[in-house]
C-alpha positions as CSV (number, residue, x, y, z in Angstrom):
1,X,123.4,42.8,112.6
2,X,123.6,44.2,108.7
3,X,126.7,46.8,108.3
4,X,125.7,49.8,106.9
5,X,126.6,52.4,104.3
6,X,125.6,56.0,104.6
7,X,122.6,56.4,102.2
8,X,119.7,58.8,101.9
9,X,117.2,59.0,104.7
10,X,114.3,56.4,103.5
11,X,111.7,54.4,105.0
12,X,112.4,52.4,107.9
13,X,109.5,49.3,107.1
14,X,108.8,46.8,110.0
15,X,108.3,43.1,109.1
16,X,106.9,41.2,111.9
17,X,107.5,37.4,112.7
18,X,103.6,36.3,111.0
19,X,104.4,38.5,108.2
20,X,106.8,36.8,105.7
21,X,104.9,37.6,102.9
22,X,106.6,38.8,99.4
23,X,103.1,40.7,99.4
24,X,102.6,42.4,102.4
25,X,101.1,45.8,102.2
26,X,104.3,47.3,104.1
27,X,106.4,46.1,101.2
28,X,104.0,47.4,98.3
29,X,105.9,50.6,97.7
30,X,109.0,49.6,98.8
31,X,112.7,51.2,97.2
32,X,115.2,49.1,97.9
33,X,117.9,52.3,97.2
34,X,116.7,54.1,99.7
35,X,114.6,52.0,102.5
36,X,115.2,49.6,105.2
37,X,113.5,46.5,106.3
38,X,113.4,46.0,110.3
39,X,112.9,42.4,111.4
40,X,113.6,41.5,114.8
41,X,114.2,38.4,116.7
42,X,113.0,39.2,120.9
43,X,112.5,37.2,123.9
44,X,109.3,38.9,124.6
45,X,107.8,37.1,121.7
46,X,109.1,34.1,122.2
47,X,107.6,34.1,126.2
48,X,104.7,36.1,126.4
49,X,103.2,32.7,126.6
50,X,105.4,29.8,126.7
51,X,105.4,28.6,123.0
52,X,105.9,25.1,121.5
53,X,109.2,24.6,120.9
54,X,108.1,24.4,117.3
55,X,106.4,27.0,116.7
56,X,109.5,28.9,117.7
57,X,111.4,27.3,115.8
58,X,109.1,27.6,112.7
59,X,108.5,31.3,113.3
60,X,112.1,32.4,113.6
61,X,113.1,30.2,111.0
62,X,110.7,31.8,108.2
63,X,112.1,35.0,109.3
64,X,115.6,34.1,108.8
65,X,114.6,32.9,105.6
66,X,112.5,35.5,104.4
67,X,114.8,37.9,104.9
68,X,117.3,36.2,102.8
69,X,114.8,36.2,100.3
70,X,114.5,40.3,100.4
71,X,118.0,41.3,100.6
72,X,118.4,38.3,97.5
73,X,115.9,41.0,95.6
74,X,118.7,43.8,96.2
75,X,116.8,45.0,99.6
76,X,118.9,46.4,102.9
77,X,117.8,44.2,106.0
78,X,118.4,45.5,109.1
79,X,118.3,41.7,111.3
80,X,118.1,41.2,114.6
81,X,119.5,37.7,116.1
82,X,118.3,36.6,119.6
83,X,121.7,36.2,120.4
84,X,122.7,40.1,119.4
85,X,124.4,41.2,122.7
86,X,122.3,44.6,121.8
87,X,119.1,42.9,121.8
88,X,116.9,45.0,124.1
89,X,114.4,41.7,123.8
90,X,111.2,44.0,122.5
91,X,109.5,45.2,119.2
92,X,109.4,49.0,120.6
93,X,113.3,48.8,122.2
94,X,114.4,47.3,119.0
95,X,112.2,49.9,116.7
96,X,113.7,52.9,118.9
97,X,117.8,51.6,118.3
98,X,116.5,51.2,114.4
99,X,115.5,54.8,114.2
100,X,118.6,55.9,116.2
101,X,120.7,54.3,113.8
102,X,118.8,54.6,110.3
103,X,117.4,58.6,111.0
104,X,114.3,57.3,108.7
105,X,111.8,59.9,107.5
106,X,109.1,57.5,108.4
107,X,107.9,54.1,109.6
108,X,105.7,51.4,107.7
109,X,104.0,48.6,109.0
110,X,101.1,46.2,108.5
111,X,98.4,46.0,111.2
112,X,99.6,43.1,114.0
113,X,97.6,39.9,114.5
114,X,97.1,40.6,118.7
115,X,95.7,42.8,120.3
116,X,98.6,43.3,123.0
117,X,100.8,44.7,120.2
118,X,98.3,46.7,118.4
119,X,98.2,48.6,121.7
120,X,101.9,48.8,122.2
121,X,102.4,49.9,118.3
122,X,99.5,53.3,119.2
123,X,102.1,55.1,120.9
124,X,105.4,54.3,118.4
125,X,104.7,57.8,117.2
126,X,105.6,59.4,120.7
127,X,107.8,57.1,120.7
128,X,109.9,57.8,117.6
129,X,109.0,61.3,116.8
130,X,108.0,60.0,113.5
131,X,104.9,59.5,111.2
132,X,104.0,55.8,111.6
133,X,101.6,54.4,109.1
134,X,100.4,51.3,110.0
135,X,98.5,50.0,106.9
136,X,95.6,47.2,106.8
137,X,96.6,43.7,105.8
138,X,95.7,43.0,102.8
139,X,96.6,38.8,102.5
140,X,93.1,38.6,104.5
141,X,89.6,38.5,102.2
142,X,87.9,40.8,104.7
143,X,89.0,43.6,106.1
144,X,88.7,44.6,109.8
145,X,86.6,48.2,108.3
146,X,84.4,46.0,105.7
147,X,83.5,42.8,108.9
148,X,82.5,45.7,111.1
149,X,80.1,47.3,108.5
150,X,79.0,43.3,107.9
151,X,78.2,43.1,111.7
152,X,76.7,46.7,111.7
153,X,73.2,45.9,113.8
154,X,73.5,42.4,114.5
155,X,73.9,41.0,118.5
156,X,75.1,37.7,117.0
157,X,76.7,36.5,114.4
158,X,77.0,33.2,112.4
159,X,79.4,32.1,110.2
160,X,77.5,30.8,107.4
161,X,75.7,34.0,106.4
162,X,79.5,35.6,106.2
163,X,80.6,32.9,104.4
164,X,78.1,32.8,101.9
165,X,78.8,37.0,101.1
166,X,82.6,36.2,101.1
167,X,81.9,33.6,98.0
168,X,79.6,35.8,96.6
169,X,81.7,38.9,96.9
170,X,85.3,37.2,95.6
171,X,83.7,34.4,93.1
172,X,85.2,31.3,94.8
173,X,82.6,28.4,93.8
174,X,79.8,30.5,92.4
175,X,77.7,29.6,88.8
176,X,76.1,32.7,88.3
177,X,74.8,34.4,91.5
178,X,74.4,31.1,93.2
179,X,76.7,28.4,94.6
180,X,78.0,25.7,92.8
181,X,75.3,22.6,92.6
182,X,72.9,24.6,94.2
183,X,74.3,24.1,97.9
184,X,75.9,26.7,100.1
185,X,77.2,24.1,102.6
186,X,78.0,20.0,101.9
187,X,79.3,19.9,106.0
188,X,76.4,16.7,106.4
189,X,79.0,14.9,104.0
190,X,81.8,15.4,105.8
191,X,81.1,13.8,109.0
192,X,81.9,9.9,107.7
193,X,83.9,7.2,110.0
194,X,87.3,6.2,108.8
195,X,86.8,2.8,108.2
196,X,89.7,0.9,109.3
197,X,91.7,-0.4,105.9
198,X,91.9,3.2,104.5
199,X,95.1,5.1,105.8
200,X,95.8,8.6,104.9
201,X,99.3,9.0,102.8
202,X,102.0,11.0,104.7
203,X,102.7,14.6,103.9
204,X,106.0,15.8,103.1
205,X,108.6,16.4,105.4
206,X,111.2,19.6,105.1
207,X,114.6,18.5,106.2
208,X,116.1,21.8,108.5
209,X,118.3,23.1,106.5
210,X,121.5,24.9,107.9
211,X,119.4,28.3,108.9
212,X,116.6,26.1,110.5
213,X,119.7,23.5,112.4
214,X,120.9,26.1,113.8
215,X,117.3,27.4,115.3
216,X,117.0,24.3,116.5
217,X,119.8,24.2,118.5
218,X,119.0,27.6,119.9
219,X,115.8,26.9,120.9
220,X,116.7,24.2,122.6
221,X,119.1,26.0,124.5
222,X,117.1,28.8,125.5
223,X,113.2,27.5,125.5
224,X,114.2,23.7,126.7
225,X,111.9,24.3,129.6
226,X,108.8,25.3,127.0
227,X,106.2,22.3,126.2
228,X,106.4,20.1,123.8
229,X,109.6,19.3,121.5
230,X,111.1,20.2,118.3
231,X,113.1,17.0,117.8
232,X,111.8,16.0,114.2
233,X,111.1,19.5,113.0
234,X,109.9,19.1,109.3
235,X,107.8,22.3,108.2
236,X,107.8,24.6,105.5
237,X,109.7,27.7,106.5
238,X,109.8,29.1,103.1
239,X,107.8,30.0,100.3
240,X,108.4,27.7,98.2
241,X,108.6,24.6,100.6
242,X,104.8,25.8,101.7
243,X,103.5,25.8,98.0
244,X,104.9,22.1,97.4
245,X,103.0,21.1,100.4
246,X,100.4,22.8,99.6
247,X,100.3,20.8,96.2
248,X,100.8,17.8,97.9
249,X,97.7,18.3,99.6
250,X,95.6,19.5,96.6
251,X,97.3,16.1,95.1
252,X,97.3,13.1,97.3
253,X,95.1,13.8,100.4
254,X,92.2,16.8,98.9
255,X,90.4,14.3,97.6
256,X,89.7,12.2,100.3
257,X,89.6,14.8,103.0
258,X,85.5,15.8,102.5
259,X,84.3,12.9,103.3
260,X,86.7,12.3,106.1
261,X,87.5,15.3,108.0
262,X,85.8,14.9,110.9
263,X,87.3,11.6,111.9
264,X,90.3,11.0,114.7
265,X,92.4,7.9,114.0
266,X,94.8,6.4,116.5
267,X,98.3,6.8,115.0
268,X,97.6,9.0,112.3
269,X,97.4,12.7,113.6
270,X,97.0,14.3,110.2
271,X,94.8,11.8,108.5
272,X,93.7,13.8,105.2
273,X,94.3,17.0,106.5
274,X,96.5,20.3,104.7
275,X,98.6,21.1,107.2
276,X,99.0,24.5,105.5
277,X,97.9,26.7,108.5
278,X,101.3,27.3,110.0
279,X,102.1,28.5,106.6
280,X,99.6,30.7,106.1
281,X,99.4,32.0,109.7
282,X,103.1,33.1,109.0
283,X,102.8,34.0,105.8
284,X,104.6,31.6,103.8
285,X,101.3,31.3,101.7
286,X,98.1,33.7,101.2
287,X,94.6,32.2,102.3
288,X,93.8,33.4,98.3
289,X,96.4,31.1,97.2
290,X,95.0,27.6,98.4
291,X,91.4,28.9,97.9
292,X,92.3,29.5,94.3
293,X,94.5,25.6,94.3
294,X,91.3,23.8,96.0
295,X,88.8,25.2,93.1
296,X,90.8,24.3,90.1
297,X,91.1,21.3,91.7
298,X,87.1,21.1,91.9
299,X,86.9,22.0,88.4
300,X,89.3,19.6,86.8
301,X,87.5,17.1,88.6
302,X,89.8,16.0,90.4
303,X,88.3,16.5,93.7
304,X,84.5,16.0,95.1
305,X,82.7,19.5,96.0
306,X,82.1,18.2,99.5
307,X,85.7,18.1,99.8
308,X,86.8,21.5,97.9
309,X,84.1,23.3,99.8
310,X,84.5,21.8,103.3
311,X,88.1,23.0,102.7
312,X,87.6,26.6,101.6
313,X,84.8,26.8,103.9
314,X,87.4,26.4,107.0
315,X,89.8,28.9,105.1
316,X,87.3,31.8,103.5
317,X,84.7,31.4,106.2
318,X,85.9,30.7,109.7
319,X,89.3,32.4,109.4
320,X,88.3,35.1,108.1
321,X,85.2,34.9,110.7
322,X,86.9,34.6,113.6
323,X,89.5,37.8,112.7
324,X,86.6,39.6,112.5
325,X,85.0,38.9,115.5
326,X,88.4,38.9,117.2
327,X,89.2,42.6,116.1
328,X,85.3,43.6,116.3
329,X,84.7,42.4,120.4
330,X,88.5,43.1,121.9
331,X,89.2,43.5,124.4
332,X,86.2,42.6,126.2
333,X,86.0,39.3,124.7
334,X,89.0,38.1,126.2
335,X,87.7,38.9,129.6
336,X,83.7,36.9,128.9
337,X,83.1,33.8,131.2
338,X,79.2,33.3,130.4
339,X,78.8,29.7,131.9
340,X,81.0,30.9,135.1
341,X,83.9,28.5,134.1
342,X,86.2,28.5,137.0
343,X,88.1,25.2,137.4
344,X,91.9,24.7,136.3
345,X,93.2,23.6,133.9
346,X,93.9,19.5,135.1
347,X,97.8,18.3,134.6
348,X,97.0,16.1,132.0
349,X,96.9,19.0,129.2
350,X,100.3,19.1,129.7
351,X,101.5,15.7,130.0
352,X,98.7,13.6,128.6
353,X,98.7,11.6,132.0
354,X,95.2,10.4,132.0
355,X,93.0,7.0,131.8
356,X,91.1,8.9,128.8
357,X,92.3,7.5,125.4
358,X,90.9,10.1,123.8
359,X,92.8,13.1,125.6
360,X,95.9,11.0,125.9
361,X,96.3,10.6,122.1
362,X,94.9,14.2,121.1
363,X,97.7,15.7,123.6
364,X,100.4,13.2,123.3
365,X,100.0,14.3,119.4
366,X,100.1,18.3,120.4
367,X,103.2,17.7,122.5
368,X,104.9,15.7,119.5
369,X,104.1,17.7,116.4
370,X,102.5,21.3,117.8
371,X,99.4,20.0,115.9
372,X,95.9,18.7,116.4
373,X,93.2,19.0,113.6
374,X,90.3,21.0,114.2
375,X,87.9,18.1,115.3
376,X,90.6,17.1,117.8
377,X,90.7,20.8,119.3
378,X,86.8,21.1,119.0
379,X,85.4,18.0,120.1
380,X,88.0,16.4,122.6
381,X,90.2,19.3,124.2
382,X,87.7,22.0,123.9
383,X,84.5,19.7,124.8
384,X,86.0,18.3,128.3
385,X,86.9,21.9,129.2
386,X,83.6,22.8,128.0
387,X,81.6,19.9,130.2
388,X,84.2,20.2,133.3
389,X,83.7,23.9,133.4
390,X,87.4,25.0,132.8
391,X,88.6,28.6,133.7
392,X,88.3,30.1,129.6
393,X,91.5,32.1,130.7
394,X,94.0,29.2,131.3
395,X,92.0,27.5,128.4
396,X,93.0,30.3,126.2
397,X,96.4,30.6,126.9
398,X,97.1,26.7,126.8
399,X,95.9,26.7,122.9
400,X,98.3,29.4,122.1
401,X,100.9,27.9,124.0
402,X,100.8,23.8,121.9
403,X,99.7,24.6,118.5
404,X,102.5,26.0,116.2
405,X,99.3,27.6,114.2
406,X,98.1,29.8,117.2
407,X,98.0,33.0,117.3
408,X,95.6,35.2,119.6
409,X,93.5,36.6,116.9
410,X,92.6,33.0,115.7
411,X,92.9,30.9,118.9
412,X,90.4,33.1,121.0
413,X,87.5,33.2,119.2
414,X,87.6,29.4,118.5
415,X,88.6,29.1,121.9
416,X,86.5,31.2,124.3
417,X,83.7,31.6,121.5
418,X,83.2,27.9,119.4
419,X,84.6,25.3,122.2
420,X,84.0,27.0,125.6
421,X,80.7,29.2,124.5
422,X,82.1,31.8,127.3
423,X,81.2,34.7,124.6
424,X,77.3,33.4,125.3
425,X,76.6,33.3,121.7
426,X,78.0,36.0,120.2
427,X,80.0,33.5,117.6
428,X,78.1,30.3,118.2
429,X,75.1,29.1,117.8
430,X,74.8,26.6,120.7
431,X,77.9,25.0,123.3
432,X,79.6,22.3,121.4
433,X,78.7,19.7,123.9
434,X,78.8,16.2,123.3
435,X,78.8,12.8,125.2
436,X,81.7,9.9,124.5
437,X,78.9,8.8,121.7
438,X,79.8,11.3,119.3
439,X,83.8,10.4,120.1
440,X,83.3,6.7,119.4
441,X,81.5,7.1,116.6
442,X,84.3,9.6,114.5
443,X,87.2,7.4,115.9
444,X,89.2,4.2,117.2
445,X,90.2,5.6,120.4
446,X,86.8,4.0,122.7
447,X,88.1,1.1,121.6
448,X,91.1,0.6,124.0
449,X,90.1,3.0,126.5
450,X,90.3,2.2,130.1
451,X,86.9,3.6,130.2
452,X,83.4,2.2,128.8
453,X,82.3,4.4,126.7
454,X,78.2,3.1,127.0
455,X,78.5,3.8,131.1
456,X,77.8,6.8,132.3
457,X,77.0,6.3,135.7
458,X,79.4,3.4,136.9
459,X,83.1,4.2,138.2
460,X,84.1,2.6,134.5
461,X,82.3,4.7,132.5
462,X,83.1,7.1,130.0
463,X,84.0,10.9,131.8
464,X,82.5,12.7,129.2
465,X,79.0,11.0,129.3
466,X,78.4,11.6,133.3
467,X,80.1,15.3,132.4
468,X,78.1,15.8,129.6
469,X,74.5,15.3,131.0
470,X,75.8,16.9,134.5
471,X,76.7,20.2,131.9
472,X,73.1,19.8,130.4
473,X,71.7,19.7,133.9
474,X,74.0,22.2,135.4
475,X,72.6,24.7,132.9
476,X,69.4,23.8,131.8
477,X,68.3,27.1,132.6
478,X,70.4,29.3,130.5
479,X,70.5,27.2,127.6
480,X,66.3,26.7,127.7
481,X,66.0,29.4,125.1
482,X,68.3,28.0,122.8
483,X,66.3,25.9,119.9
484,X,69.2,24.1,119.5
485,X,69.7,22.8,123.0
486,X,65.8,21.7,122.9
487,X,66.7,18.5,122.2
488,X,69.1,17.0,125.0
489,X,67.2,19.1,127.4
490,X,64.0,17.4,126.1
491,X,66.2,13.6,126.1
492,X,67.7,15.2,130.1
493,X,63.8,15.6,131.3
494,X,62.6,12.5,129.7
495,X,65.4,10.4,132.0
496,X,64.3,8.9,135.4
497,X,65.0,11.2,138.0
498,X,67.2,8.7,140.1
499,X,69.1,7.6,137.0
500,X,70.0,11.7,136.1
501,X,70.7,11.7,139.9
502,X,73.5,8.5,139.7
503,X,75.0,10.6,136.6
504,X,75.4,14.1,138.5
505,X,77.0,11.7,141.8
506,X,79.4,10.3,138.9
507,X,80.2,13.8,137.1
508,X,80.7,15.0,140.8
509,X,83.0,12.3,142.1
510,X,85.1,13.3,138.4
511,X,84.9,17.0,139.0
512,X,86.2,16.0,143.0
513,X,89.0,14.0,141.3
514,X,90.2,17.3,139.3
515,X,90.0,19.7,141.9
516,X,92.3,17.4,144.0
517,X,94.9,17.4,140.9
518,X,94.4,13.8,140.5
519,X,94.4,12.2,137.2
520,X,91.0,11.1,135.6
């Protein structure tokens, strides 16, 4: 804990663990003579859910870091170890020993990420006797007020209408008042196979350093029993180690990634991809910051539109999207089941203990590195809970638990909304839903499967074909209205009624297997 001198009452200005950012609004008026900064390492936020070892680890470690940074710039830090024997092990405990201490005339904070802890924070005036002003956060392209006046009228919303008035409204590949090239959207680019001689080029590693070594250690000592590992940690936890990967990316892996970022490669977990989401989720870098890197890559020329656009279309459009929604539906979306998913969650989410090649490498990979890319998360994770019917609760919290990038107001909405459609619509247009076709055809892994992945009936073949047609089936009648469902329901109805009949006996004999807790 910082030793104090006696100084004029200030501001007492609360950084949170996702908000190491030089530019946070908290920080905007900031007098270092007079103020205080309030960061706080607690056990409640490292076990609310039982984190990656990494993400722990990454988290604290940009906080340590960050506020070195600020106190660097002449600012007082008030720091909070996890080992302080005075830890109460909570925002509010530590927030009410800070005021006891400081005797500030007011607190300061930027609006929280979760909805848990924008609910705790609504009584911190009670709590403290003091004005707290809890000010919007301002590193995000939309805010919570303007997305709500976007969804004004609407029952559901799609992404690519929002998208388009974010590029319209901040200028990011626009000529004139259109897009660039004429084309909103180059996604039917970016679904290409990796063909098997090109391999992606490595993205840097970050050495720990002595603040993150000794993290390390610590976490290992008191979240041993949490998933995953941090053995090998090697992200950014400052600033400046997130812009040089973020360079890196723009550099060596940008221009390949359009045409190639829907494919899964055994061996090679990050294939073209940034990697700069734990960065930016933290606040090492802003979203505006790589938007603004990808488009002066586009127009240098160094990088294909399809590429620069799929890119800023994940960062610009769907994050921002899914904030929106997040904050617009809680907290009744975090309670919708539409499709009446009840099973649980199998073992093999948590040890990768199953016959499926696919599911064994895309969660041996989230044990090892706290990462999966997006087609990973969508189309293998989120499409067998999706076609097994998997309780969207113990879905939910397993994505915030593995991915170092998680944090509720992102991981939901992809979650329960775009893999699970338990929201019924309200984000997507359709369930993801796809047989073992679509798997083989973006990746290696069929290849050395135990399964066949052109069976669907016998006891070889592929789980997600019998699952997917027995999901089709299974709701044929709530997805009839949906014109994009008309097709497999037309391709279900078209298929002989005994052979639909030796698929469902196959999808049930897997759905037996999970209820059992036997591996699939």
């Amino acid at each position: 804990m910082t030793k104090r001198q006696s100084k004029p009452q200030g501001t007492l200005r609360v950084v949170l663990g996702d908000q190491c950012s030089a530019t946070l609004s908290a920080l905007a008026d900031l007098d270092p003579a007079i103020d205080t900064v309030l960061m706080a390492e607690v056990r409640a936020e490292c076990t609310y859910v039982r984190h990656h070892q990494t993400k722990i680890v990454l988290v604290l470690s940009a906080m340590r870091h960050f506020a070195r940074a600020l106190r660097a710039r002449g600012v007082t830090v008030e720091y909070i170890t996890l080992d302080d024997p005075a830890n109460t092990h909570s925002l509010r405990g530590e927030l009410v020993r800070a005021v006891a201490r400081i005797h500030p005339r007011q607190i300061v904070i930027t609006e929280c990420g979760e909805w848990r802890l924008a609910k705790d924070m609504e009584d911190w005036h009670d709590l403290t006797g003091l004005e707290v002003d809890i000010r919007p956060d301002t590193r995000f392209l939309c805010s919570i007020r303007d997305f709500r006046t976007w969804a004004r009228g609407k029952n559901n919303f799609r992404m690519e209408f929002f998208y388009r008035e974010m590029r319209r409204r901040h200028g990011v590949l626009m000529d004139g008042d259109g897009p660039v090239e004429g084309r909103w959207n180059f996604d039917a680019e970016n679904r290409k196979r990796l063909p098997k001689e090109v391999h992606a080029p490595a993205p840097p590693a970050f050495p720990p350093d002595t603040i993150t070594t000794e993290i390390i250690a610590m976490v290992r000592a008191r979240f041993g029993d949490h998933f995953g590992t941090c053995d090998g940690f090697s992200l950014p936890v400052t600033a400046a180690d997130a812009h040089k990967a973020m360079a890196d990316f723009i550099t060596h892996r940008l221009p390949q990634f359009g045409d190639w970022q829907d494919a899964m490669k055994t061996g090679e977990p990050t294939l073209f991809h940034a990697l700069v989401s734990t960065s930016i989720n933290c606040g090492l870098l802003t979203p505006i910051e790589v938007i603004t890197a990808a488009e002066a890559a586009f127009r240098a020329g160094t990088v294909a539109l399809n590429g620069a656009e799929g890119f800023i279309r994940q960062i610009l459009g769907w994050r921002e999207f899914v904030r929106g929604i997040y904050w617009l539906r809680m907290p009744e979306y975090g309670q919708l089941n539409a499709l009446e998913a009840t099973r649980k969650l199998p073992q093999f989410y948590w040890d990768a203990s199953t016959r499926m090649n696919c599911l064994h490498q895309a969660i041996s990979d989230t044990r090892e590195h706290a990462y999966a890319h997006h087609i990973q998360r969508l189309m293998i994770t989120g499409n067998f809970a999706l076609l097994a019917g998997l309780d969207p609760v113990e879905v939910d919290e397993w994505y915030l638990i593995v991915y170092a990038d998680a944090y509720e107001w992102v991981e939901m909405p992809n979650t329960r909304g775009m893999a699970l459609f338990a929201d019924g619509g309200i984000m997507g247009s359709k369930p993801y839903a796809a047989s073992g076709a679509y798997i083989n055809r973006m990746s290696d892994y069929c290849g050395s499967c135990h399964y066949d992945v052109k069976d669907a009936a016998g006891e070889r073949g592929c789980p997600f074909n019998a699952l997917y047609w027995d999901f089709i089936a299974r709701h044929a009648a709530r997805l009839g209205g949906n014109i994009r469902m008309a097709m497999p329901l037309r391709n279900m109805e078209r298929m002989p009624p005994e052979r639909l009949a030796q698929i469902r006996t196959r999808a049930d004999s897997l759905l037996a297997m999970l209820d059992a807790g036997q591996a699939i």
